[in-house]
N, C-alpha and C positions, 0 to 999 in steps of 0.2 A: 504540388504533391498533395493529394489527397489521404489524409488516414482516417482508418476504417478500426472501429472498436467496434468488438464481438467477442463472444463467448472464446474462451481457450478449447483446442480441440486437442484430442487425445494422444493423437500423433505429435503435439508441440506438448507435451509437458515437459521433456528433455532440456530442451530448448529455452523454453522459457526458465526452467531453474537453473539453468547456467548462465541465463543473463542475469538473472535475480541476485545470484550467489555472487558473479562478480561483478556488475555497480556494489552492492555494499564490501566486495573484499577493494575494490580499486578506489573506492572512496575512501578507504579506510576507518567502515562503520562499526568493523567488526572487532571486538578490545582482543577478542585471541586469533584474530588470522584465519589464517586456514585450519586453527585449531581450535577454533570456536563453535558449540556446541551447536550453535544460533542456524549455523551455515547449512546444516542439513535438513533444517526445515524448509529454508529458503529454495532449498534444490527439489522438495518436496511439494509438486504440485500437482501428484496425484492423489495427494494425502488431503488436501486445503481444496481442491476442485468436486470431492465426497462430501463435504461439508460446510462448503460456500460457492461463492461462483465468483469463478475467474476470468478479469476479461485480458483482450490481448489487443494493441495498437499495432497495425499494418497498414505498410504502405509499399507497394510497388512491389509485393509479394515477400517482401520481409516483415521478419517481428520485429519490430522495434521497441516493445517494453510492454508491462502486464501491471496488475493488480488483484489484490484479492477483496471484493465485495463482502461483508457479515451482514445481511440483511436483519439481525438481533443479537441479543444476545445465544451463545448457544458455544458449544466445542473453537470454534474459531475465533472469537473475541475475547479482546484484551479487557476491553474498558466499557463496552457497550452495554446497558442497562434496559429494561423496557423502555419502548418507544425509540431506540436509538440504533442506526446505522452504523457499522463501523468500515472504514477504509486500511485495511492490512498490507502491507508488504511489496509499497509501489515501486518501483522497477526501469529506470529507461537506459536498454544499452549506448557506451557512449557513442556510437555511430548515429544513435538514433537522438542524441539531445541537440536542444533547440530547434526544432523541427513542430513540436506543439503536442508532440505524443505524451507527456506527461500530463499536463492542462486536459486532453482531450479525456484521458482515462479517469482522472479525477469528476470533470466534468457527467461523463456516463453514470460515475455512483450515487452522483447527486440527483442523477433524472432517476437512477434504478430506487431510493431512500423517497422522492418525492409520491413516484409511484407504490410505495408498498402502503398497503393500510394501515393506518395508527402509527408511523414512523414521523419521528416529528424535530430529529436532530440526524446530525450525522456527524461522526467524532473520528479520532484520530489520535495516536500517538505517533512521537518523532524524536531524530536527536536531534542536539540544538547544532550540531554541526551541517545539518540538512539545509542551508540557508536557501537555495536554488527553491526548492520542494516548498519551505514558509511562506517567501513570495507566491508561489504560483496560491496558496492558501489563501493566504489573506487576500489575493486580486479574484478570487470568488467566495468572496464575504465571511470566512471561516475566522474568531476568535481563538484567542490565547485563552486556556484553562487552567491557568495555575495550580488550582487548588484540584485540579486531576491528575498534576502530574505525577510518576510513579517511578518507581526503579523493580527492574524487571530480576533483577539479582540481587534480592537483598544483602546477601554475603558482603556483596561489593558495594560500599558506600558511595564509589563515583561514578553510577550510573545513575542518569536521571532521565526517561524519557518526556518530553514537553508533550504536553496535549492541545489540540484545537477542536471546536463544534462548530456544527454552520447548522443553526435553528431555521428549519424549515416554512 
């Protein structure tokens, strides 16, 4: 089976945020469920494809999972600083895991971060319960960054998201 990473196209933004929305509600990434504020960003990929670029992993005429690209800092990054890539919001429906679609999209970011001028890292935030998504990290050279990591709701003291870099 061949997949095919490319841009997301307009007629799959549906699509894609509903697979988006449930890997993180079926993995149980989300702390409020289907009442989690987090979830309508996630379904939100006409809002994130205005402001970054989003690609999609296909094979055999299905989506099989997406990503959101931050080519800097700007509206769509978490943690990204000058010179820095960042990787948002990666996604593989379970039909489509172990197949290599997540690897392949990650992969893409890093050729799309190689090629942008003056781009000289490329970062990431995660939960530590993402274990599947750190391996595929670290088996393409990306570090722990402790000292970046952050909590996205202050309010709530038990959120910590981990961060990773892969210096270019």
């Amino acid at each position: 089976m061949d997949i095919v990473i490319r841009p997301v196209e307009s007629g799959e933004h549906g699509e894609l945020g509903e697979i988006t929305a449930r890997a993180y509600l079926l993995d149980g990434l989300l702390d409020f469920g289907e009442d989690d504020a987090y979830l309508e960003e996630l379904r939100n990929v006409t809002k994130r494809a205005a402001a970054a670029e989003v690609l999609v992993a296909v094979a055999d005429g299905a989506l099989l999972g997406g990503v959101t690209f931050v080519p800097g800092p700007g509206p769509m990054a978490d943690i990204a600083g000058p010179g820095e890539a960042e990787i948002r919001m990666l996604a593989v429906a379970r039909a489509g895991r172990g197949r290599g679609a997540g690897e392949a999209l990650v992969r893409a970011c890093v050729d799309r971060a190689r090629a942008a001028e003056g781009c000289v890292r490329v970062v990431l935030s995660t939960q530590s319960t993402m274990r599947a998504a750190h391996r595929v990290y670290e088996r393409l050279g990306f570090t722990r960054t402790p000292e970046r990591d952050w909590n996205p709701l202050p309010e709530l003291d038990d959120i910590t998201l981990l961060t990773y870099e892969l210096t270019l």
